[in-house]
C-alpha positions in Angstrom: 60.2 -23.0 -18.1 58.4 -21.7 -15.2 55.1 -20.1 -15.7 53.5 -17.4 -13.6 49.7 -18.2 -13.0 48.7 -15.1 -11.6 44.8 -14.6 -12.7 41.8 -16.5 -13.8 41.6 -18.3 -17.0 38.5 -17.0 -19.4 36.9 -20.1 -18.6 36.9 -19.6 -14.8 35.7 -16.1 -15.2 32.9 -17.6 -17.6 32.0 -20.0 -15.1 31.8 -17.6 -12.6 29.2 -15.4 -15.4 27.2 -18.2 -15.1 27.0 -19.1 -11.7 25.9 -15.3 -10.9 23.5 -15.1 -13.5 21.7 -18.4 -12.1 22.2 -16.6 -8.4 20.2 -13.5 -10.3 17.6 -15.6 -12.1 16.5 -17.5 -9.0 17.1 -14.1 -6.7 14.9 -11.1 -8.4 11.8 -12.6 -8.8 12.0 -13.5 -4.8 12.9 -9.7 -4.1 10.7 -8.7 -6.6 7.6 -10.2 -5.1 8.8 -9.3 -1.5 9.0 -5.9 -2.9 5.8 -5.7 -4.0 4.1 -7.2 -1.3 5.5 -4.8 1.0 4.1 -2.3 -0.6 0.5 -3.7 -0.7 1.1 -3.6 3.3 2.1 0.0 3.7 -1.2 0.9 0.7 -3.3 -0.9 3.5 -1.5 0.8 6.7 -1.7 4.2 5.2 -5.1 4.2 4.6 -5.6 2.5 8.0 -4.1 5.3 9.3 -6.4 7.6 7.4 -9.5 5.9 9.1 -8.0 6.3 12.4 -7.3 9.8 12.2 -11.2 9.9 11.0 -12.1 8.1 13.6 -10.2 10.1 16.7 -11.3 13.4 14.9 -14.8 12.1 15.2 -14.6 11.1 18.7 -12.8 14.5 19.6 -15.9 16.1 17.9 -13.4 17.9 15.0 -16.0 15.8 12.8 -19.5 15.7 12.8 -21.7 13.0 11.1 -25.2 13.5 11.4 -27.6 11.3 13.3 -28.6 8.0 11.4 -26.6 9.7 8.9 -23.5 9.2 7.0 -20.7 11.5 5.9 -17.8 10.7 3.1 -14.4 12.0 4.4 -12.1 12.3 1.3 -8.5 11.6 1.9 -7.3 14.9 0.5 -9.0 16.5 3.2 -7.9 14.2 5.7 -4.2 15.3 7.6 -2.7 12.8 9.3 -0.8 13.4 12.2 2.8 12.3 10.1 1.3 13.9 6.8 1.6 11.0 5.1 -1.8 10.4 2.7 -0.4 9.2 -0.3 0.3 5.7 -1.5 3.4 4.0 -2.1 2.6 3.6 -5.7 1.1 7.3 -6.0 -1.1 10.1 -4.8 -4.7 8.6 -4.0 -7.1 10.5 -6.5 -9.3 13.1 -5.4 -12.9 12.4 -5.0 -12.7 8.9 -5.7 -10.7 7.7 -2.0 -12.5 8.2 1.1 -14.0 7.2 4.5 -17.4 6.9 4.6 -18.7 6.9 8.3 -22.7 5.9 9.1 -23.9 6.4 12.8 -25.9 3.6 13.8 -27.6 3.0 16.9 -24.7 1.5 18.8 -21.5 3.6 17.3 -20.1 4.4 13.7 -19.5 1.9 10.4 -16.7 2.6 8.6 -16.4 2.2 5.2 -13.8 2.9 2.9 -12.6 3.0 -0.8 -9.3 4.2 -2.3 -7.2 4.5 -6.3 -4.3 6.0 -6.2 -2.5 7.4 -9.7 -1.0 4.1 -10.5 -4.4 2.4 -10.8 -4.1 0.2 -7.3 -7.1 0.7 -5.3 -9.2 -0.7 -2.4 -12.8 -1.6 -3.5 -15.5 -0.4 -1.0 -14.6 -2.6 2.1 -15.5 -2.3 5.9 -12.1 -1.1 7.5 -12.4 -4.5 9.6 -11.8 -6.8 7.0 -9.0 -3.9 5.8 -5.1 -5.8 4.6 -3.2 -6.6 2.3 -5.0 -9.1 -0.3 -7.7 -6.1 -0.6 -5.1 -3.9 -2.8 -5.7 -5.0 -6.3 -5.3 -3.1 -9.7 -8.7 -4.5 -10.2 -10.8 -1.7 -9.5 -14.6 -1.7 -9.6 -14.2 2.2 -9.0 
């Protein structure tokens, strides 16, 4: 009697189960992480970009800050030359994320502080030691 073997037995097809689910199990966490670290790095660009635009408003005079003074831009009054001023996680919360520029002797200090609705923020930091490790849901805000 001659059989015809045209499809997989249940046990190749269960070994085949397995073998993706171990592909899965080792995967998502990777892409997961990668995921999430990405976003910490576009958190940190956008409000990068929300100093800079600060910054060039201030140096085409659109912005004043007061001699030996400082002034706290808030990020809902900032527009950004794409529009962008939101985080990837959520709107940054009024009041609460802003620049804060000082005039000093020899130029400005930049300061800034951001939450967003998804509780990820940037504790008060000078914009030069601004990236990614400084986005934490651990907010002294």
């Amino acid at each position: 009697m001659i059989r015809n073997n045209n499809g997989f037995s249940l046990v190749e097809l269960l070994a085949i189960v397995v073998i993706l689910g171990i592909i899965m199990l080792v995967a998502v966490p990777s892409v997961s992480k990668y995921i999430e670290e990405s976003k910490k790095e576009a958190y940190a660009s956008t409000v990068s970009n929300l100093v800079e635009t600060v910054r060039k408003r201030i140096m085409a005079e659109e912005y004043s800050v007061d001699k030996n003074g400082s002034k706290k831009f808030y990020f809902n009054n900032i527009v950004t030359e794409n529009k962008i001023n939101k985080s990837p996680y959520g709107e940054f919360k009024m009041n609460v994320s802003y620049v804060l520029v000082t005039q000093t002797d020899t130029g400005y200090d930049y300061v800034v502080q951001a939450k967003d609705s998804a509780g990820y923020c940037i504790n008060p930091i000078n914009v030069n030691q601004l990236n990614k490790s400084k986005v934490t849901k651990d907010c002294h805000i």
